[in-house]
C-alpha positions as CSV (number, residue, x, y, z in Angstrom):
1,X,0.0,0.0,0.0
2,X,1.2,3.6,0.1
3,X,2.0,5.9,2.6
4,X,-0.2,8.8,1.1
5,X,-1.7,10.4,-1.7
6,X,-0.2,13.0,-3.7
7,X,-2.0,15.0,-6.4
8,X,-2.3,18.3,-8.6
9,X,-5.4,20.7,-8.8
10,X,-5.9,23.9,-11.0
11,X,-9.1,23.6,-11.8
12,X,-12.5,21.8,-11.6
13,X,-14.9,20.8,-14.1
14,X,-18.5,19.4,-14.7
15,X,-20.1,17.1,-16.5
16,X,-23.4,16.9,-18.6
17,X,-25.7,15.2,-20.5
18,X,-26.0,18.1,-23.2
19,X,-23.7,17.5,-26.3
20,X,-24.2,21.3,-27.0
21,X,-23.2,22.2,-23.9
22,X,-20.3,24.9,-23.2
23,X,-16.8,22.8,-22.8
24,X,-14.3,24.1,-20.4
25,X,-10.6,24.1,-21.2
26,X,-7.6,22.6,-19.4
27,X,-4.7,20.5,-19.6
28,X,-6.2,17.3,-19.8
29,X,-9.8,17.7,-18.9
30,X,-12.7,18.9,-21.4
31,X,-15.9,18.8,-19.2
32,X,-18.8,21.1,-19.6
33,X,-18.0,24.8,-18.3
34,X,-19.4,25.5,-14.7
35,X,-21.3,28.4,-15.1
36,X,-21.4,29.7,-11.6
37,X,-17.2,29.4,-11.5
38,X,-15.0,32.1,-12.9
39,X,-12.3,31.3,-15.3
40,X,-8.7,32.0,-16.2
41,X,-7.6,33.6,-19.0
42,X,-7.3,30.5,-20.4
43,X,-10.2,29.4,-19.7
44,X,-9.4,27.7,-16.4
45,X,-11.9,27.6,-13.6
46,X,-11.0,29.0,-10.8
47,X,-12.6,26.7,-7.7
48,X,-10.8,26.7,-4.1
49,X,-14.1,25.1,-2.6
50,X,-13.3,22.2,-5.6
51,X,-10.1,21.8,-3.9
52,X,-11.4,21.2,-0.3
53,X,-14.7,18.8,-1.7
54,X,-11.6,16.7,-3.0
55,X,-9.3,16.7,-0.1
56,X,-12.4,15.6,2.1
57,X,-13.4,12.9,-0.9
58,X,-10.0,11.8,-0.9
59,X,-9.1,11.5,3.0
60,X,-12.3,9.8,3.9
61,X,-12.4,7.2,0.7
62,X,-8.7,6.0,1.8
63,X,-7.8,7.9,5.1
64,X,-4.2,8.4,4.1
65,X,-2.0,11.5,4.4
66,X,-2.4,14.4,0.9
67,X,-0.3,15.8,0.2
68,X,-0.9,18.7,-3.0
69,X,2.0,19.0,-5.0
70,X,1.0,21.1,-7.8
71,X,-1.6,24.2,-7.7
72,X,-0.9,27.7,-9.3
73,X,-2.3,30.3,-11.5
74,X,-0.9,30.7,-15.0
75,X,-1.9,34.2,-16.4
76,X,-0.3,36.6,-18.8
77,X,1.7,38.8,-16.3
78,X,2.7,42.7,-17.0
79,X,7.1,43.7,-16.5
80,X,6.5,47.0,-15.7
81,X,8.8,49.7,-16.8
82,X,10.4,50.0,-13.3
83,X,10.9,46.1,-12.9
84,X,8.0,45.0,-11.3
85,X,5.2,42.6,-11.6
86,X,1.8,43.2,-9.7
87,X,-0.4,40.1,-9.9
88,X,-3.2,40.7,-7.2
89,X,-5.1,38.0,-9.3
90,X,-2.4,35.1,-8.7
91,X,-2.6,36.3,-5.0
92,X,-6.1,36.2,-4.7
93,X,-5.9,32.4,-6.3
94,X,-3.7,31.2,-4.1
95,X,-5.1,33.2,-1.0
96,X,-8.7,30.6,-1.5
97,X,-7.0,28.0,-2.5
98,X,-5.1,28.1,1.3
99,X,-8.1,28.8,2.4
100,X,-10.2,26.2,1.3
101,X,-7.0,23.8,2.3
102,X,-7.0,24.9,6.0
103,X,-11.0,24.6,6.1
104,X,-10.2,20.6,4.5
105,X,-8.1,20.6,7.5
106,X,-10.6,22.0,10.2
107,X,-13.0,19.0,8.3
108,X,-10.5,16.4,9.9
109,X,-8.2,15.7,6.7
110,X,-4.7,15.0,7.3
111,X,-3.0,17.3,4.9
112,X,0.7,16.9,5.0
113,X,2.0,19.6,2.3
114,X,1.5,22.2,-0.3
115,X,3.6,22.8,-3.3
116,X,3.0,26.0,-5.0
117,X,3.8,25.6,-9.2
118,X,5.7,26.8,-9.6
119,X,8.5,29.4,-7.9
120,X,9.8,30.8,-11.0
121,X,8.0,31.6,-15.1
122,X,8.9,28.7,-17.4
123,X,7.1,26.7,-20.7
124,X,3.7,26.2,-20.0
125,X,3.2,22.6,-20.2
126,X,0.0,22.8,-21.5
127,X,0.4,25.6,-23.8
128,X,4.1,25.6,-24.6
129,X,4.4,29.2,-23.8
130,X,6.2,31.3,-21.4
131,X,2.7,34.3,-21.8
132,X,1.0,31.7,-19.8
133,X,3.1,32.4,-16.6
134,X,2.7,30.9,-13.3
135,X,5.6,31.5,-10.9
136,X,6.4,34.3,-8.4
137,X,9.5,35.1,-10.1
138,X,9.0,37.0,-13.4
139,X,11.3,35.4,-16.2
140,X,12.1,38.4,-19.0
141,X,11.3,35.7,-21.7
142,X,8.8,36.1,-24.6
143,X,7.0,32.9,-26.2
144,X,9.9,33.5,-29.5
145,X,12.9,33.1,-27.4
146,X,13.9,36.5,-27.1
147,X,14.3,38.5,-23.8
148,X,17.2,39.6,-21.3
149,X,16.1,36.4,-19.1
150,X,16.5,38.6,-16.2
151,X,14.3,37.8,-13.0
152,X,12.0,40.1,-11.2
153,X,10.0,39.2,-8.0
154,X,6.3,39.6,-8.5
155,X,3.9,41.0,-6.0
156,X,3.1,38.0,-5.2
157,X,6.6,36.5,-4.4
158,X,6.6,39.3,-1.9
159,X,3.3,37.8,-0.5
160,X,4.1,34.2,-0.3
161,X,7.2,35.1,1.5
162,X,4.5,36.7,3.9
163,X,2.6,33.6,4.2
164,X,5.3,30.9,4.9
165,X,6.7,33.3,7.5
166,X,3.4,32.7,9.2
167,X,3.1,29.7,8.6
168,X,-0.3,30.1,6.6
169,X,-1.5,32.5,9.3
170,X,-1.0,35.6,7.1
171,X,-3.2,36.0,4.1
172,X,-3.5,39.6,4.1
């Protein structure tokens, strides 16, 4: 057996009877588009209470240790002339998705770990683009290679730091 479940969560979707019905986009999923969830800018939903309905699922079904290893926002982020990078929406993704972990918690589920994704901007897996960008360090890199590849902390890196000093008490 194993010692605990590890998984990655971005986004949720739904399912539905109606062929016509509005499909939601994703790395790998293609369910119908919740319409009550907001979305990415690529199209993403963006559901921190899908995250805790899982982690309760998945600790009661097996009652294992989770651990989440992957979560993040990929977004098309601005460099500023002045070198910075203010992302209030990557923030405010990863603010609920704690949330709606430590609430799992509260529920009784034995969660172990979080791993942001990621800590720097690289390819997008699922686009193969570097517009799509997802970590708290800004990478000066454009989807045709060119660039100075310098890195600037984001807003957000600044936040994070905030948080793991904390320990998660800090979400301001």
């Amino acid at each position: 057996t194993v010692d605990m479940i590890t998984f990655s969560y971005y986004s949720s979707s739904c399912a539905s009877a109606d062929p016509n019905a509005q499909r939601s986009r994703g790395n790998f999923t293609r369910g119908a588009k919740n319409p009550y969830l907001r979305c990415s800018e690529w199209g993403w939903s963006i559901d921190p209470k899908g995250l805790q309905y899982f982690l309760n699922e998945i600790y009661a079904r097996y009652q294992l240790p989770v651990m989440v290893v992957e979560n993040g926002l990929g977004a098309a982020d601005t460099l500023e002339e002045d070198h910075t990078i203010h992302d209030p929406y990557r923030i405010a993704y990863t603010r609920e998705h704690i949330k709606a972990m430590e609430q799992a918690v509260a529920d009784g589920v034995d969660l172990r770990a979080y791993t942001y994704w990621g800590c720097i901007d690289l390819v997008s897996a699922s686009t193969g683009e570097m517009k799509k960008r997802y970590g708290f360090i800004y990478v000066d890199k454009n989807d045709d290679g060119s660039g100075s590849f310098e890195r600037y902390k984001k807003d957000s890196f600044y936040w994070y730091k905030k948080v793991i000093g904390s320990n998660g008490d800090d979400l301001d």
